[in-house]
NUPA-791044 format. One record per atom (N, C-alpha, C): residue in one letter; y, z, x. Coordinates in steps of 0.05 Angstrom, whole numbers, plus 5000, padded with zeros to 4 digits. Atoms other than C-alpha are relative to their C-alpha. Layout:
<pts>
AYZX...
</pts>
This chain:
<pts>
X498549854980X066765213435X502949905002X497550075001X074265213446X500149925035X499950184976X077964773503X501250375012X498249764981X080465333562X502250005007X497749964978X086665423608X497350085022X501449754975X083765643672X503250205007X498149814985X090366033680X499950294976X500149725011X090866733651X499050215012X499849704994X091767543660X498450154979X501649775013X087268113634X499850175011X500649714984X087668853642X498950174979X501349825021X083169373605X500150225023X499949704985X082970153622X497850074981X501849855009X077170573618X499450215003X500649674985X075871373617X497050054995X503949844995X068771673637X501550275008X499849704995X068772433639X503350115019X496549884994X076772503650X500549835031X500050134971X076171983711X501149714984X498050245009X081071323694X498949805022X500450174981X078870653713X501249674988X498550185008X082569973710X498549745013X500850224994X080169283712X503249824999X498150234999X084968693721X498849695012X501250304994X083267943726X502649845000X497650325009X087367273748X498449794999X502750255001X084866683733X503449815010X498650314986X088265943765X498349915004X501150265001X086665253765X498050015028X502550024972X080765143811X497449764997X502350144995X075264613823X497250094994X503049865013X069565053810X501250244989X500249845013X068565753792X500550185029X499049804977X071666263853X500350234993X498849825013X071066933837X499350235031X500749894979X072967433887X501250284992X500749745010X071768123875X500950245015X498449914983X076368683900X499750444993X501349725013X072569493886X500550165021X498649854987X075370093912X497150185022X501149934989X070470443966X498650254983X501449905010X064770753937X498649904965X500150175027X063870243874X499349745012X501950334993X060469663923X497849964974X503450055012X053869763877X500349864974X499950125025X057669403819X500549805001X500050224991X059168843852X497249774983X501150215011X053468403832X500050074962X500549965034X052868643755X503049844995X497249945016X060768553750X500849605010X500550244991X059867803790X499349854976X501950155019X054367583742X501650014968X498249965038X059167843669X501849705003X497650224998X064667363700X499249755004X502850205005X058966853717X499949814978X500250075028X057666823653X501249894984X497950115020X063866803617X502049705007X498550314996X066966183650X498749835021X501050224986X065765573685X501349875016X498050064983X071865423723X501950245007X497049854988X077765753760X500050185023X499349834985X079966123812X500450394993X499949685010X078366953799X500450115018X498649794986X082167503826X499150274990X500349735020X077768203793X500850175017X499249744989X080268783811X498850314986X500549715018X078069533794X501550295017X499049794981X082370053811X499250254992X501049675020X080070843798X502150155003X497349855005X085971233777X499050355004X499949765004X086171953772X497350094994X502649825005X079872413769X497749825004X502250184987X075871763788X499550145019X501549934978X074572013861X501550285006X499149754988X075772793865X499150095030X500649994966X075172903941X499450425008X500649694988X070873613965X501250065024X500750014964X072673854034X498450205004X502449854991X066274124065X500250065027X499449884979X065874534119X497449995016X502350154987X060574254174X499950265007X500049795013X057675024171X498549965043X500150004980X054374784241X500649935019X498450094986X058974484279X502150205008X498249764998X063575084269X498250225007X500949774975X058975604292X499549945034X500450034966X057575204362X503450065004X497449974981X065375174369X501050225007X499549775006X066975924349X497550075029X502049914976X060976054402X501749865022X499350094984X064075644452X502950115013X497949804995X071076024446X498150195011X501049794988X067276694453X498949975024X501650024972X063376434516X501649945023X497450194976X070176094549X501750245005X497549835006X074776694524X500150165020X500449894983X072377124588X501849925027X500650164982X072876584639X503749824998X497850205002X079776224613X502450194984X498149935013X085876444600X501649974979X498050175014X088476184539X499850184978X499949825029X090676384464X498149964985X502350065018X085676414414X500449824979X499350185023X084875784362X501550134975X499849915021X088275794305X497949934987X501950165023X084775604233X500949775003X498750384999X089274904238X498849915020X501350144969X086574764305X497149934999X503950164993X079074794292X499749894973X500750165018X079474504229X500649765004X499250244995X082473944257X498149835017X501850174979X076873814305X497349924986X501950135013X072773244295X497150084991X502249875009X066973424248X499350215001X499449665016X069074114224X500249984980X499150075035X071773884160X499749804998X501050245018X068573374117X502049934973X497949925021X073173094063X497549744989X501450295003X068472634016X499350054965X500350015025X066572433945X497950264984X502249945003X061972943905X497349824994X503050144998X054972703898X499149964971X500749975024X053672503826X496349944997X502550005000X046472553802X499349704982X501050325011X042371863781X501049934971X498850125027X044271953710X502449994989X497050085001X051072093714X501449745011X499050334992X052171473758X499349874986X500750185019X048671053710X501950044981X498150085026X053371253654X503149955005X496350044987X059771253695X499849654998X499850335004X057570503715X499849854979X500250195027X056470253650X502550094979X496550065022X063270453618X501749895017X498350124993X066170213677X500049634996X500550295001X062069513671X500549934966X498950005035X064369593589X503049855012X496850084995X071369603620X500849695007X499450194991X070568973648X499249804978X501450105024X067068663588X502949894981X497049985019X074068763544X502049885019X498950184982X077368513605X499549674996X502650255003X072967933600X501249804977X499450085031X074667783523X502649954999X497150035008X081467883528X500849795021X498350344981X082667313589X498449764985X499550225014X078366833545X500850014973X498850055011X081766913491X502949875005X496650224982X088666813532X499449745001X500550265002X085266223556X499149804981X500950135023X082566013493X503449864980X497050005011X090666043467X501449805010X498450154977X093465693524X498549674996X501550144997X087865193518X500649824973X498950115031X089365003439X501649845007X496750204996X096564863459X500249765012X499750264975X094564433518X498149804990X500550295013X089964023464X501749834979X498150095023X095363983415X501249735024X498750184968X099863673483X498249704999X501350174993X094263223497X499849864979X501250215013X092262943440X503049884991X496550215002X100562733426X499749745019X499650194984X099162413488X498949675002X502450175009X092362023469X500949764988X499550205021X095161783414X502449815005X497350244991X101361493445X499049835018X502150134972X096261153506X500249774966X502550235016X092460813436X502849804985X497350215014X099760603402X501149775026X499050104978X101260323478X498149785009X502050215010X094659953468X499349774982X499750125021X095559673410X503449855005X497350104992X103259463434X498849805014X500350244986X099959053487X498349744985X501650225006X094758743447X502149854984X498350025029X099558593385X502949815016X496450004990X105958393437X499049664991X499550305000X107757643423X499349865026X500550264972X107557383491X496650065013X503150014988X100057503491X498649744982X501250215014X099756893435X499449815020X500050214995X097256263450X502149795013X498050054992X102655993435X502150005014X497849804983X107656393483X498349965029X501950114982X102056243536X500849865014X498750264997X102355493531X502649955003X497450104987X109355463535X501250115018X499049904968X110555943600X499049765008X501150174982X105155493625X501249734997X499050225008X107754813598X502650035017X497550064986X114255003633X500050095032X500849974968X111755233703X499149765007X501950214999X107354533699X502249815006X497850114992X114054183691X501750075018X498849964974X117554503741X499349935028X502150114989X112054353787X500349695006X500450364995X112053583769X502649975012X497250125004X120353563768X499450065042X499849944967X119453803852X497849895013X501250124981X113153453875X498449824979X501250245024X112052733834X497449945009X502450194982X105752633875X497350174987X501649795009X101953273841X497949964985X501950125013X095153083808X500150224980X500849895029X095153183738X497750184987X503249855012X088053363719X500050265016X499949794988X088553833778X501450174991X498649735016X094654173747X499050084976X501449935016X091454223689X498050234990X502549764995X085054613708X500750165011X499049774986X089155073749X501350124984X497949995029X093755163684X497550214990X502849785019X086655463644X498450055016X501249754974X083755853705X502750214996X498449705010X090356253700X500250064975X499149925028X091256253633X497650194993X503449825005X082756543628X501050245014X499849774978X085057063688X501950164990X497549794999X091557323659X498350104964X501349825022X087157493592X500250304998X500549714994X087258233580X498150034974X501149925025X082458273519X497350215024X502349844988X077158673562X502050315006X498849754999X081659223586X500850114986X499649915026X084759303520X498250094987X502849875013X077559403490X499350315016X500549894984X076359903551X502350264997X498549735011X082960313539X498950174969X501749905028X081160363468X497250145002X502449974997X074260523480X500550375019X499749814986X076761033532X502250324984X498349715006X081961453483X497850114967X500949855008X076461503438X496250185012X502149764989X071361903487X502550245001X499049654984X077462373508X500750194971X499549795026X078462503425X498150124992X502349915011X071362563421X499650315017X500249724982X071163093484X502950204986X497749855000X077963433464X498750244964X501749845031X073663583388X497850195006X502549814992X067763773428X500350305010X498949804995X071364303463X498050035024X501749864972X068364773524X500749885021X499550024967X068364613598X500049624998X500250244996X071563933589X501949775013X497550114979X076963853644X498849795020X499650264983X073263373696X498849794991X500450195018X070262983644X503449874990X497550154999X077362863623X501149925021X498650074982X079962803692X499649715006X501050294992X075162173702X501049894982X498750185016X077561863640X502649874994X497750054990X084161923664X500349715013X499550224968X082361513728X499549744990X501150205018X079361023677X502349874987X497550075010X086260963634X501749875026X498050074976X089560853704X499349785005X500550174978X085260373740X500949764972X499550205008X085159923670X502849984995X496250074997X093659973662X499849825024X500350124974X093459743737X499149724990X499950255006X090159153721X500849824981X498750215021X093658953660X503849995006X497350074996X100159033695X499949695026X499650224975X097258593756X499149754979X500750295015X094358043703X502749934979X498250095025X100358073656X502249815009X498450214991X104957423660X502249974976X497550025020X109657593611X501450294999X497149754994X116158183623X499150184979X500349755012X114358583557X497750135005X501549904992X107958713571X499350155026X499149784970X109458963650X501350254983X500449745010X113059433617X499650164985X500649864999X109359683568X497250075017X502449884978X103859743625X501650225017X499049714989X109160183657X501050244993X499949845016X110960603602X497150174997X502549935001X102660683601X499850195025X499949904979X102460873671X501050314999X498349735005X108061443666X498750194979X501149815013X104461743606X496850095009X502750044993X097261633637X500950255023X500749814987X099962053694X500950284989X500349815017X102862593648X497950164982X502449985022X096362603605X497850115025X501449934986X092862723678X501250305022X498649694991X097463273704X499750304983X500649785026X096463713642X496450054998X502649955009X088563623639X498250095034X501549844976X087963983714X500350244996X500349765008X088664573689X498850184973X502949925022X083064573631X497550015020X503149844982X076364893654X497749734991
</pts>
């Protein structure tokens, strides 16, 4: 399966028996799967079929479907309530004695409530069945054509990512590789903090400085988090190959790149290494701003 966007537009048009009908979809970034469904009065009954297609086809984002019916979709009868208009026409003739007034026009009693019916015709069981199923077609091609968008959008934003990966694993390999993580470079910060120490308080127990010397020296180690970044840019190359619904799986792995930077900038006792822990940082949150908007 390919990685997503959750963002993308789709519109398909469909004709049934000279009646025009339009689907349209938005999709945006979203936490789950939101789809909210927007059918013109007298097209409730597609609601769940047209739910369950979109269901189907994705696993994240915010959905906006729409169906609008254009032209010859809803030809409107007006019917003439056949007994409502003989009580009123009776009711003139019975008043017309008794009251002095002019006689209705035709505008006047057609205007009164429930004389004239204005409403959809009545299609028979098998015509609705074939109307709804080119319209639930329509949405189908709708369907295809937003994941493909998102399938497009989705490429690009692995291409993006994985530039990014791979600059995390070079930023990995910078820290392990930097000089002032030798031994040697070590011992002589420490060797000269130790003397600084003695030169300001002659009274300072040796052995004691000593063992406090290799407790920090063990603590400012970074070989565990370096293993742990590493370890971490290859699950997100492994998910980024796998493809499909694999945005909060990356999101966590993000928080994972973060939390171990964090502590190799708080354990690091040597200036190049701070920054490239803050060069890490800055791309760690670029690499997590880009992967909220994969499905």
């Amino acid at each position: 399966m390919s990685v997503q966007s959750m963002t993308g537009f789709a519109r398909s048009e469909t004709r049934w028996n000279g009646a025009r009908f339009v689907w349209e979809i938005r999709s945006v970034n979203g936490k789950g799967l939101d789809v909210r469904m927007r059918l013109p009065q007298g097209f409730e009954a597609l609601e769940v079929a047209a739910r369950k297609a979109v269901s189907d086809a994705f696993a994240r984002g915010n959905m906006q479907v729409t169906l609008q019916a254009g032209e010859g979709a809803q030809a409107i009868e007006a019917v003439v309530n056949e007994e409502a208009l003989e009580a009123v026409i009776g009711l003139v003739e019975k008043l017309g004695d008794r009251i002095d007034a002019r006689k209705p026009t035709l505008d006047g009693i057609l205007n009164i409530r429930g004389i004239l019916e204005l409403r959809e015709p009545e299609l028979e069981a098998g015509q609705r069945a074939d109307r709804d199923k080119a319209i639930l077609n329509g949405l189908d091609e709708a369907i295809k054509a937003l994941v493909a968008m998102r399938e497009r959008e989705g490429a690009e934003m692995v291409r993006v990512l994985s530039g990014q990966v791979d600059r995390i694993a070079e930023l990995a390999d910078a820290v392990e590789n930097s000089p002032a993580r030798s031994q040697e470079a070590i011992r002589a910060r420490l060797a000269e903090q130790v003397a600084n120490l003695l030169d300001a308080h002659q009274s300072l127990d040796m052995d004691r400085i000593h063992m406090e010397a290799a407790i920090l020296a063990t603590k400012a180690d970074l070989r565990e988090e370096i293993d742990r970044l590493k370890a971490h840019v290859g699950a997100v190359r492994e998910l980024l190959a796998e493809g499909g619904p694999v945005g909060r799986r990356l999101d966590f792995l993000a928080q994972e790149f973060n939390r171990e930077t964090n502590t190799i900038c708080s354990k690091s006792n040597a200036a190049q290494v701070t920054a490239i822990g803050l060069d890490l940082k800055v791309l760690i949150d670029q690499f997590r701003e880009q992967i909220q908007n994969l499905e």
